[in-house]
Structures are given as structure tokens and as C-alpha cells.
N, C-alpha and C positions, 0 to 999 in steps of 0.2 A: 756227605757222600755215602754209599748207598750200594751195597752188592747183592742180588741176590742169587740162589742157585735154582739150578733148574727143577730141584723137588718143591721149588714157590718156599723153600725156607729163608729166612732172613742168617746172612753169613758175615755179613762184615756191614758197620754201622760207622759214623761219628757222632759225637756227642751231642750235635746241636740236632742230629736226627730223633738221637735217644729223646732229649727232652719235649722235641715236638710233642713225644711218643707219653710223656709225662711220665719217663722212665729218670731214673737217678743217674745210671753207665748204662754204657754199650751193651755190657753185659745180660742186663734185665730184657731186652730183646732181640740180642742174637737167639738165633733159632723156632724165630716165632714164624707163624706161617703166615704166605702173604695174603690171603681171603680174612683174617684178623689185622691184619695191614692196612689194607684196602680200605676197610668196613668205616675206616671213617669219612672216606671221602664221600661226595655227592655222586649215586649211583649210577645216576644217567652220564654225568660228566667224565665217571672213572669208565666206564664204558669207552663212551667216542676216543678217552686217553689211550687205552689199552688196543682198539680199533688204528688209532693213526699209528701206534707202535711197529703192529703187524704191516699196517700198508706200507710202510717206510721199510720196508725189510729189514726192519728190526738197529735201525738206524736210526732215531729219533731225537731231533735237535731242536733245544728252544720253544717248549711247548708249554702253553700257563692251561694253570690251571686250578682249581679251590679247592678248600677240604675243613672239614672241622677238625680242629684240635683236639686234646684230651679234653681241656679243661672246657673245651664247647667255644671258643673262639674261633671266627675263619680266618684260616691263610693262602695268603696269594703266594703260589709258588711259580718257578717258571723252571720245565723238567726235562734235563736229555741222556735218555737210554740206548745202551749200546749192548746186542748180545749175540752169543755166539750161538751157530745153528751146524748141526751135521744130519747128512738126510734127510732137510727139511724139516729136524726137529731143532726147537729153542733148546738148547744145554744149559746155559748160563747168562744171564747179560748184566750190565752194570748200570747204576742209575747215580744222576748227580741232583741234586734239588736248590736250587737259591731262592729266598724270601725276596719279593716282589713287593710285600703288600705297602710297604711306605710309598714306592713308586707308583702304585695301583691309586693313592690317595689320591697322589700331587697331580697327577693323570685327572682325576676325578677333580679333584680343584680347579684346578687349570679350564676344565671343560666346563664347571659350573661360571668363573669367568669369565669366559666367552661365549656363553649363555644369556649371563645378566650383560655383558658388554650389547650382544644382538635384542633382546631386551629393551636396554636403552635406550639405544639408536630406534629402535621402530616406537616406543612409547612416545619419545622427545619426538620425534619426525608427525606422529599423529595429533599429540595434542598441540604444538605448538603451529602448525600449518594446518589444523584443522576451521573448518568455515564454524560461522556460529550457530548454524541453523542444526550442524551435526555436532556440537561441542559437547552438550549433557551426553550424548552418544557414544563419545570418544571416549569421555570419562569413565561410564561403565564399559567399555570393552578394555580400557587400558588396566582397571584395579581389577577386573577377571584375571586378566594375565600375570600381571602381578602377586595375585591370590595364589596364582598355581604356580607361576613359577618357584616360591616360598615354601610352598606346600601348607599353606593355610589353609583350615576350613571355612573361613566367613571373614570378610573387607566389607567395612563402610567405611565414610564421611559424615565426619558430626561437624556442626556449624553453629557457631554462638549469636546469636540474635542481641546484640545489646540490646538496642530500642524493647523489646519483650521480656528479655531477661530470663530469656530460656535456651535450651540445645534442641535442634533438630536433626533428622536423618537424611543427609541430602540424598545418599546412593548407597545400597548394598549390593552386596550378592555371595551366595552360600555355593560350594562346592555340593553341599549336602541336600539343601533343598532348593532351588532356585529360585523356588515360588513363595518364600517364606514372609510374610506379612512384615513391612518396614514400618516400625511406628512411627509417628508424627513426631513426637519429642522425647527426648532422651531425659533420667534426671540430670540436673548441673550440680555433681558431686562436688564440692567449696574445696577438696583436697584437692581432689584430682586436676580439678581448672587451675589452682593455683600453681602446681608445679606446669603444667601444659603453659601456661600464660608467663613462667619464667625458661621457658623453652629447653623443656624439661623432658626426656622420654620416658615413659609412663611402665617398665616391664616388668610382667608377671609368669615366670614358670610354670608356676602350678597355684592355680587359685584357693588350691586346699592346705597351703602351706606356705605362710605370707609370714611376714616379723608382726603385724600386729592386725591379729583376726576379728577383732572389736571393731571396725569399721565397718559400714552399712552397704559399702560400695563392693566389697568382698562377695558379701550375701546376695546382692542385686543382681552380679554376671553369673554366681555358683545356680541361681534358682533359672538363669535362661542356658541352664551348659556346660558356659564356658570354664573350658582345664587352662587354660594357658591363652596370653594375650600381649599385644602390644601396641601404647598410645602414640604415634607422633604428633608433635603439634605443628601444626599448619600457621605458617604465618607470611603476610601478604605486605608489601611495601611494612614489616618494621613490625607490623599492627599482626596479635595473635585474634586468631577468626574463629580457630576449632581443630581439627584433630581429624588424623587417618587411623585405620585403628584393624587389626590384623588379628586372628583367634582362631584357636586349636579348639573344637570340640568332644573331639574322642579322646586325642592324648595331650597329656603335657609337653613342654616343648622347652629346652634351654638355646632360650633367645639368644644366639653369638653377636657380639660388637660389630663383623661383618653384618650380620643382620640388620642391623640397627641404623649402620650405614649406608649400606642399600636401600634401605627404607626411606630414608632421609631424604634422597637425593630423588625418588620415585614422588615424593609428598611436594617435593618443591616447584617436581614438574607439574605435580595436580594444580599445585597453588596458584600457578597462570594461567591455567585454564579458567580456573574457578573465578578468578578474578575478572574476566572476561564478561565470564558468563552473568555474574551477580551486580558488574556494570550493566549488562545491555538489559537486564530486567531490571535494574529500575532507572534504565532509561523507558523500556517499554512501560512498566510503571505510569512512570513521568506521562508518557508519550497517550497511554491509556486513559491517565484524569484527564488531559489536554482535550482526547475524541469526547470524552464524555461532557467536559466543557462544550465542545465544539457543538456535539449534538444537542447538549440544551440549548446553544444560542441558535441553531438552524430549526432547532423545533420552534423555538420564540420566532425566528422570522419568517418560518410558518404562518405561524399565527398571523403576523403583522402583515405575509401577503394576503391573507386570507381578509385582512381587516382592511386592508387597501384596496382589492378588489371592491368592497363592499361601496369604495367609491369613486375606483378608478377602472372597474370593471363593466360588468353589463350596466351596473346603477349610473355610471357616468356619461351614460349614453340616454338623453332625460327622453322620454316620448311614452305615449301607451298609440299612439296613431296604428290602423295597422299597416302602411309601409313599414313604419320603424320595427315593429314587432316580426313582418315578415324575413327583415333583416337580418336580427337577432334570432331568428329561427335558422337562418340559412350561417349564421356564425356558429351556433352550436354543431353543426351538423359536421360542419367542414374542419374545427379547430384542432382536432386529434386527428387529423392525416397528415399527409409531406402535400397533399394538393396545392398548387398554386392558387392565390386567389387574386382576381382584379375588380377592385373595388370603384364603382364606377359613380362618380354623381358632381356637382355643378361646388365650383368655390366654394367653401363654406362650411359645408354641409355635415362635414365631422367624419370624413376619409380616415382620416388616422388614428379615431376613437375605434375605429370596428378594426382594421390594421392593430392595436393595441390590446382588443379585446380575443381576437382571433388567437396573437399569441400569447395570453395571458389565459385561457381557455386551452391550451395544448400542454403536451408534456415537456415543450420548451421552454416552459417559462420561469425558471429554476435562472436562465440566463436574461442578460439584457437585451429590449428591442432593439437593434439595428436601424437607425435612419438614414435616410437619402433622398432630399429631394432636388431631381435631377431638373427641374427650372430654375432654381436658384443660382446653379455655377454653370460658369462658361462653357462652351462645348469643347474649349482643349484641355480643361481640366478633370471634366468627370473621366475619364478614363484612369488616371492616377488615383482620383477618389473612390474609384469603386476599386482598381485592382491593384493598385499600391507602384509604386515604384522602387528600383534599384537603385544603388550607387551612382551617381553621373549620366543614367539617364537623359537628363537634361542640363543644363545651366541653373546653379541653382541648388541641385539634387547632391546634397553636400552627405546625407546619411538615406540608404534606406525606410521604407514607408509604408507600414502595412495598411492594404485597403482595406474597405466597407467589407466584402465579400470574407478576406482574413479573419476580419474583426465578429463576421457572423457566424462564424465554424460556430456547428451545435447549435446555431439559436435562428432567428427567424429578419428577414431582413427585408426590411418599409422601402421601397422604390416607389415615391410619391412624385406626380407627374413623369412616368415615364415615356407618354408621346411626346416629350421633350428632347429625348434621348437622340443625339446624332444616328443620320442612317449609318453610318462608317464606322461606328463604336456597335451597332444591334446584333452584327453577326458573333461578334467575339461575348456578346451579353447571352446570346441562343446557345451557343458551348458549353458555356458556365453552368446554366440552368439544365441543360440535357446532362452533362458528360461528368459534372462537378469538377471542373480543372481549367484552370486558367495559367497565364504565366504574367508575374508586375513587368510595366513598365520597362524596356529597356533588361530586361531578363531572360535567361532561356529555362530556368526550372520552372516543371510544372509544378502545381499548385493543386495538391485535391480537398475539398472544401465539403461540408456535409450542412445546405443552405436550406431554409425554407423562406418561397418566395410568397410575399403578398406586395402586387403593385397596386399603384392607383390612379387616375385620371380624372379631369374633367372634360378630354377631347372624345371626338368621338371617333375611335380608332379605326373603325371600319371605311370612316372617308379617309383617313389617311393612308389606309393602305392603297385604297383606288387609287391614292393621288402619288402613292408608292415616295410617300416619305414615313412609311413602316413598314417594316418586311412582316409578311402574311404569317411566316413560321412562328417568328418571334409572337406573333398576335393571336396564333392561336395555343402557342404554348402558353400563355400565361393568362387567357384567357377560358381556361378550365372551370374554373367552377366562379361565375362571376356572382358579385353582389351587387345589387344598384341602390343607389342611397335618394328616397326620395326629399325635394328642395322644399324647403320651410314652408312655401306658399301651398304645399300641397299637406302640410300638417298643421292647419290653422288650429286642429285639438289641444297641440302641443305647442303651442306659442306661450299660451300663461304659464306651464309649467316650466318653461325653460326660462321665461322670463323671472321668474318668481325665485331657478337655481340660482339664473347670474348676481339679483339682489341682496341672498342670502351669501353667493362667495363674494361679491365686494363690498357688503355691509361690514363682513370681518375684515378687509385689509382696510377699510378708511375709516373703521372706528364706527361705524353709523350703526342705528339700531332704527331699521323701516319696519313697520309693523305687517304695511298691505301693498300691493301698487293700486294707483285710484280706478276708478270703473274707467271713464273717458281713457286713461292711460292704454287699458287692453284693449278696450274695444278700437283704436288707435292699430294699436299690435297685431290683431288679427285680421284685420283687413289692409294693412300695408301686403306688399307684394312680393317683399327681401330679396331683393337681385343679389345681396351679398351672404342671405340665407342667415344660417347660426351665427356666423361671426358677426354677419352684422347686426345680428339682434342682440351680441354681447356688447358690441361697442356704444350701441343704443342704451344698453340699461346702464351702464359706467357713465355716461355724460351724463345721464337722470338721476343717479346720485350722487355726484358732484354739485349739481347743479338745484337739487332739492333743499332744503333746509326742514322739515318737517319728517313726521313720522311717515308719512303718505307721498309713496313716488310717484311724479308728475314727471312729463315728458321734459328736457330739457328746449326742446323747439320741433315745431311741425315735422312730421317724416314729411319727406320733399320727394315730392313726382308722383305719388300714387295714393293719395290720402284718400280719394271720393271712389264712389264707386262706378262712377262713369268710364273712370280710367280704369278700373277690371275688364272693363265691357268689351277695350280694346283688344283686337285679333293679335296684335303684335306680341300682347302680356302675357294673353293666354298661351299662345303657342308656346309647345314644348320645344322645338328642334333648339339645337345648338347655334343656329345661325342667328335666328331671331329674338335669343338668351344672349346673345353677345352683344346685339343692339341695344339692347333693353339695361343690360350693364353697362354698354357705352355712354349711354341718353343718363341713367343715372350719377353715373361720375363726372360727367359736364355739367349737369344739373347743381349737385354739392359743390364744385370746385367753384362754380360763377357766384354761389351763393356765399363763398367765404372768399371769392374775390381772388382765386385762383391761388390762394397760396394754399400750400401742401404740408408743410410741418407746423407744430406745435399745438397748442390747445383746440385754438381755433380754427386749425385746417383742416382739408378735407381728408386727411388719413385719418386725424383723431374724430372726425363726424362717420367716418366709414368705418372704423371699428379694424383697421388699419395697419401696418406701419408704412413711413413714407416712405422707404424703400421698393415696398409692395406695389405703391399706387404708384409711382413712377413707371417700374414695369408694366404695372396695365395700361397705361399710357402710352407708351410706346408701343404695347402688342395692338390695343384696338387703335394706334396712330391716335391721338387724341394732343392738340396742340393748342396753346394759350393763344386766341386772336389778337393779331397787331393793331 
């Protein structure tokens, strides 16, 4: 307690004032003045003190405030003055003073608690609910905050590499410089890892005053800095990984047990992160060799389309004639668009080679060709065929069914004999191809589809529209950029050369080693007429070497119906039209069938002399009416 009078002299003390005062009694400073009082406190502070005295009219209650002590210590005091005034002058007032500063701590305590508590919560909340793509992210922004809440000047993460057998730096950051170079590896001090690996905390005060300064590891931090430091060790399911590690570079620092603590629990939150993160890399890793596998094996299949082209590309297409070459002019041209193409020319003739070539020549061809040929299946089935069907649909329709058109998302899709096609199925075919959407079967979702169309025929679709069993639309949409495939008889150049392929591919499957075909054999060859075109000149050379025995292939029996050149001569042979090619295949398939006595399967039938299956020649049979006589 505290009196003083109005000439600012000190008049009445207590003892515990005296000592603040670093006085022995009361006595040593009654009657000191108060501007030698004052002088120790904080000048700005004793100010605002002395200011709220007077606003208060001199009535001042409960007011803190700081000040240095004798001995240079500060104290928290909390101060209330009361004084007497006559005509607006101060006479006398009285002052009480109570030490604060333990409550001033705990106050302080208390708030750094619920600092590190808010702290926690937003660290745990970040890294633990953090995505992985921001996780390395989290992790330096959480050990910044950590750095400063601590009042550190420099946080990393050191990481022990068994497989290497070294330490790295996975993450720093410097209060000091922010920019400061992280080196790649750290040394693995054998002291220091072994206590970190017995889960050990590593603290240093003061780097310049250790119990045993002979260590290499002292000299190593003293030459980057570091006054004072602290290791934890990070340890992840059981297994120690590496260490978080915390450093004072301007002053030394006595590391508290709280410290240590807090630290701790901060490291264990890093350590699920960390754990995360050093899974998904080497699953990326993992996942990394695997592209890099993968891209060797797609560069190898590269290659291997590249080498399948070589003879299942344009080379698979045998001819130098020039229809076949104008062909092949008209396939390059067209293969790198979305154009429709309609490949137009007579049984035989190898539709579906130029259809193969087309998209094996585009940048579809990464995918598989798509087939369909719409003369083979029923007319209530292609519609399920091409565009799939739903559940129950039909009778039958026990699961879902994806069509032709699903099946060719991306890639390119063969619609062979499509004048086949129902007129009742053509409109919802003209959709597909304009609009790309369809819906399966018994569905109501649409369907959008990304198709490239190449169709093919042997009709001649322009009568069919007259006779309006093809819609015009349809006929001219896919009839854009047409190819016409000229018929064997018209590439007599290319007769030995193709002849000569098919000997060479079924010399390899039956084992045979033909050297030539005989002179008589081609000249045979090239004046025949081939109503069944290529195919039938493969099924010709396969019965010829079956039926050879020698190095030298001879025909296995007469080509039937057009062997002399008289039957060239005729008007019916020569003619091109469709009408008089049907006749001309008709005459020939009665011709072979009477010749082998009308049976149709096996060696000796007329499918295996046509180059055939019997399936096929049934069909034509029924298309041109063609019936065994009773």
C-alpha cells in the first residue's frame, strides 16, 4: 500500500512496496519524489496510467499495468488510486498496488493452450481429410504453422530410405529465408538414428554446450547455424521411417517437456499423412513401370500392325491391273475421313478386303473392324444385330445385348450386302448414320455412338430404289464417296498373280511345296470367265492342290462352261448389267451342281468345286430359284 502527497513525495509505504523499490524498509524511501518513482516504469504506459487516473476524477480502480523493477525484472501489477482535490487541485491521493504477474502467466498459459488446442483441431482437420492430389501441400502448410506457432526458425522432415541406405529431406521451410536450398540427403548420423529408431527424442538447447562435444554431428548443424534443436522421431504402423525436426537459429532455446509433447502429437499427425502419401507413390511407382511395360508392348504391337499390314493391308489386296490400282487410289484418298464409303462390285470380288483396308488406312485402326453382313440373318433379327436389345424385349431376351453399332463406338463398321437390309429397318439405319443415336430393342434410352460407315453390295441399288425397296435417302447417304471393284474377268493381268498367292497360302496349310503352276494350268486361268470372281479362283486353286501330287500344279478338272473362246464371244458373258451376271451365275451353278450330280456338300460337291460353303450355295439357290429336276 502506497500514500503519496500532494508535493509528489513518497509519505507512507509498505514493505513489500519498499522491496519492489530494492529498498531494505519503508524508511529508505519515504520521502522520495515521485518522477524517481515513476522512472521505472514503461513511459508510454505510466502515461496512459496517470491519464486514466485524471479522467476517472481521480478515482481509479483496478487498473494493470507493467514496470521494471530495481533488479530489472518486470511486474505485472494491477493499481487503484484514490485522491483528494480542493479547487480542482490534486492535494493528496492514495494508491494500493497487487502483484498480478503469476495470474498474468497462467492467463498466458491458459491462452497458449487454446492456441495449440485451435492449432490441432485445424492441423488434424487438414491433414487427415485432406485429398491426395493436395496432401504434399497440406503437409507444408501444416509444419509452417507449427514452425510458428513454436516459435521456430526452420521445420523439416527427414526420411530414411532403407533400400538406399541414406536420409533424405522430404519438406522444409525457414521462418528466415523461405527460399533456402533443401538438400537432397541429409548424413545418417549412426548416434542419432539409433536413439530416433529407439523412439527417442533427440533435444539440443544450445548446440555450443552439449555433454560430449567430440561428436561430428554437433559440428555438422553448428557449421549450417543451428543454436538449438529438436529431433522427433516419426514412426508409422510400429516401423521408425525418419524424424520431424524443429531449430532455433539466432538463439538458443530450453526445450520444455510441453514442448516435446506438443511436438509429438503434431509428428504423429504428419505421420498419416506421410504414410499416404509414400503409398500412392509407389503405387504411382508401381503403376508408372506398368505404363512403361504397357507402352513397350503397344509400341511392339505397332510394329506387328505395321507387319500385318504388310499382308493384310493394301499387299492383301493382290492385283497391279489398273481397276485394282484405281481402287487403291480411291482407298487412300478416302481412309483418313468419317466419309461414308459404298464399296460396290459382283460376289467375290474382295468387298471386304478394301472395307479392311479402308480402316486399317485411317486413324481408326488402333480398334477392331466391325462386321455385318446383312444377307446372312433373317430380316427380324438384324435389327437386334445391329442395335442391341433390352431386357424382355422379346421372348427369349433373358439379359441385355449390345449391338454391331455399340460394338463399333470409335471404330469403323463393314455393313456388307446392305440392299439386303429390310425397307422397315432403313429408316431407323438413316438416323443412326445422320444423327449418331439410336435406341436397342425394346428401349427407350438414347444411344449416341461415334460410327464410321463403309457399306458394300453386289445389287444394283439405283434399281432398287426405282423399284422403291431402298429408300433414296438412305442411298444417297452412304453412297458418298463410292468405290467399284472391277470382276476377275476384267483383270485377266491379275489372274497368275493371285493364283500363284492362293498356292503359296495353301501350300503352307497342307504341307505342300509347289514350285510353279503349269503353263496349260494359267492359260486355263485367264481365259476362264469367273462368275464367282476371287473366290472362285481360290476354291479353284485349293482343289488343284489337293488333287496334284507333284511339284507342278495342274488343274484338278476342266473349268466347266466357259473354257473355249467361243463362249467369250457370247453377248450374254460379255455383258456387264446385273441382270445378265445373274444369268450367267445361274447357268454356272446348274452347270457344276449336274456335273457333280447335284449334291452340294462335301468334297465332291458343288460348294467345294465353287469355292463355296454349302450354306452359301443353298442361298443362291433359292435367290436365282434354282431347283434339282424331278
Amino acid at each position: 500500500q502506497v500514500r503519496r502527497s500532494h508535493a509528489a513525495v513518497l509519505t507512507e509505504c509498505n514493505e513489500v512496496f519498499a522491496r519492489e523499490l530494492n529498498a531494505e524498509t519503508t524508511a529508505d524511501v519515504i520521502g522520495m519524489r515521485l518522477g524517481n518513482l515513476e522512472a521505472s516504469k514503461n513511459e508510454a504506459a505510466h502515461y496512459d496510467y496517470v491519464k486514466a487516473f485524471v479522467d476517472s476524477d481521480y478515482r481509479l480502480s483496478n487498473y494493470d499495468l507493467i514496470y521494471r523493477a530495481a533488479n530489472g525484472d518486470e511486474r505485472a501489477v494491477r493499481s487503484s488510486l484514490t485522491g483528494i482535490v480542493h479547487d480542482g487541485l490534486l492535494l493528496r491521493f492514495w494508491g494500493a498496488e497487487s502483484n498480478i504477474q503469476d495470474i498474468r502467466q497462467a492467463k498466458a498459459a491458459l491462452r497458449n493452450r487454446e492456441q495449440y488446442q485451435e492449432l490441432l483441431a485445424e492441423v488434424s482437420t487438414r491433414l487427415l481429410t485432406t485429398r491426395f492430389d493436395d496432401a504434399e501441400q497440406a503437409v507444408k502448410d501444416c509444419l509452417r504453422k507449427i514452425c510458428t506457432f513454436i516459435g521456430a526458425d526452420r521445420t523439416a522432415i527427414i526420411w530414411y530410405d532403407k533400400s538406399q541406405h541414406s536420409a533424405r529431406l522430404l519438406y522444409a521451410w525457414s521462418t528466415i529465408d523461405s527460399n533456402f536450398d533443401i538438400p537432397s540427403s541429409v548424413p545418417e548420423f549412426p548416434w542419432i538414428k539409433g536413439r530416433l529408431k529407439s523412439n527417442v527424442v533427440i533435444r539440443v538447447d544450445d548446440v555450443n554446450n552439449v555433454a560430449d562435444d567430440s561428436r561430428s554431428e554437433w559440428a555438422w548443424f553448428r557449421r549450417r547455424g543451428v543454436k538449438s534443436f529438436v529431433l522427433i522421431p516419426l514412426v508409422i504402423d510400429g516401423e521408425f521411417v525418419g524424424a520431424s525436426t524443429f531449430s532455433h537459429l539466432q538463439n538458443t532455446r530450453a526445450w520444455s517437456d510441453q514442448d516435446i509433447v506438443d511436438l509429438r502429437v503434431f509428428t504423429e499427425l504428419l505421420a498419416s499423412v506421410l504414410v499416404r502419401i509414400r503409398s500412392r507413390k509407389a503405387l504411382d511407382d508401381a503403376l508408372a513401370g506398368l505404363q512403361r511395360a504397357t507402352d513397350r508392348l503397344e509400341a511392339e504391337n505397332v510394329y506387328l500392325r505395321q507387319e500385318i499390314k504388310r499382308t493384310h493391308g493394301f499387299d492383301e489386296i493382290i492385283g497391279q491391273s489398273d481397276g485394282i490400282l484405281r481402287c487403291l487410289h480411291k482407298v487412300e484418298q478416302v481412309a483418313d475421313t468419317l466419309t461414308p464409303v459404298l464399296v460396290l462390285g459382283e460376289t467375290g470380288t474382295g468387298k471386304e478386303l478394301i472395307a479392311r483396308a479402308i480402316h486399317e488406312h485411317s486413324d481408326r485402326s488402333a480398334h477392331p473392324l466391325v462386321k455385318v453382313n446383312c444377307a446372312a440373318l433373317p430380316g427380324d433379327l438384324i435389327e437386334s444385330e445391329l442395335f442391341g436389345y433390352e431386357k424382355g424385349a422379346f421372348t427369349g431376351a433373358h439379359r441385355h445385348k449390345r449391338g454391331r453399332f455399340d460394338l463399333a463406338d470409335g471404330s469403323t463398321l463393314f455393313l456388307d450386302e446392305i440392299g439386303d437390309i429390310p425397307i422397315e429397318l432403313q429408316a431407323k439405319l438413316l438416323r443412326v448414320l445422320q444423327e449418331g443415336e439410336f435406341e436397342r430393342l425394346g428401349g427407350t434410352e438414347t444411344i449416341k455412338v461415334d460410327v464410321r460407315i463403309v457399306a458394300a453390295t453386289n445389287r444394283d441399288l439405283e434399281q432398287s430404289v426405282a423399284a422403291g425397296e431402298f429408300r433414296s435417302d438412305l442411298y444417297y447417304r452412304i453412297n458418298t464417296f463410292p468405290i467399284e471393284l472391277p470382276p476377275l474377268r476384267e483383270r485377266e493381268d491379275d489372274v497368275q498373280l493371285l493364283a500363284e498367292h492362293f498356292a503359296t497360302v495353301h501350300a503352307k496349310s497342307l504341307g505342300r511345296e509347289i514350285r510353279a503352276i503349269s503353263a496349260n494350268m494359267v492359260e486355263q486361268l485367264r481365259k476362264y470367265h469367273w462368275p464367282g470372281n476371287v473366290r472362285e479362283l481360290d476354291g479353284v486353286i485349293q482343289r488343284a492342290m489337293i488333287s496334284s501330287s507333284g511339284e507342278i500344279l495342274e488343274l484338278a478338272d476342266p473349268l466347266v462352261g466357259y473354257g473355249t473362246d467361243d463362249a467369250f464371244d457370247q453377248p450374254r458373258i460379255l455383258s456387264s448389267t446385273i441382270a445378265e451376271l445373274k444369268i450367267v451365275e445361274r447357268d454356272h451353278i446348274v452347270s457344276v451342281l449336274e456335273g457333280c450330280g447335284w449334291k452340294i456338300s462335301g468334297a465332291s460337291g458343288a460348294a467345294s468345286k465353287l469355292g463355296i460353303p454349302p450354306s452359301t450355295l443353298r442361298s443362291k439357290m433359292k435367290k436365282l430359284q434354282i431347283e434339282r429336276p424331278l
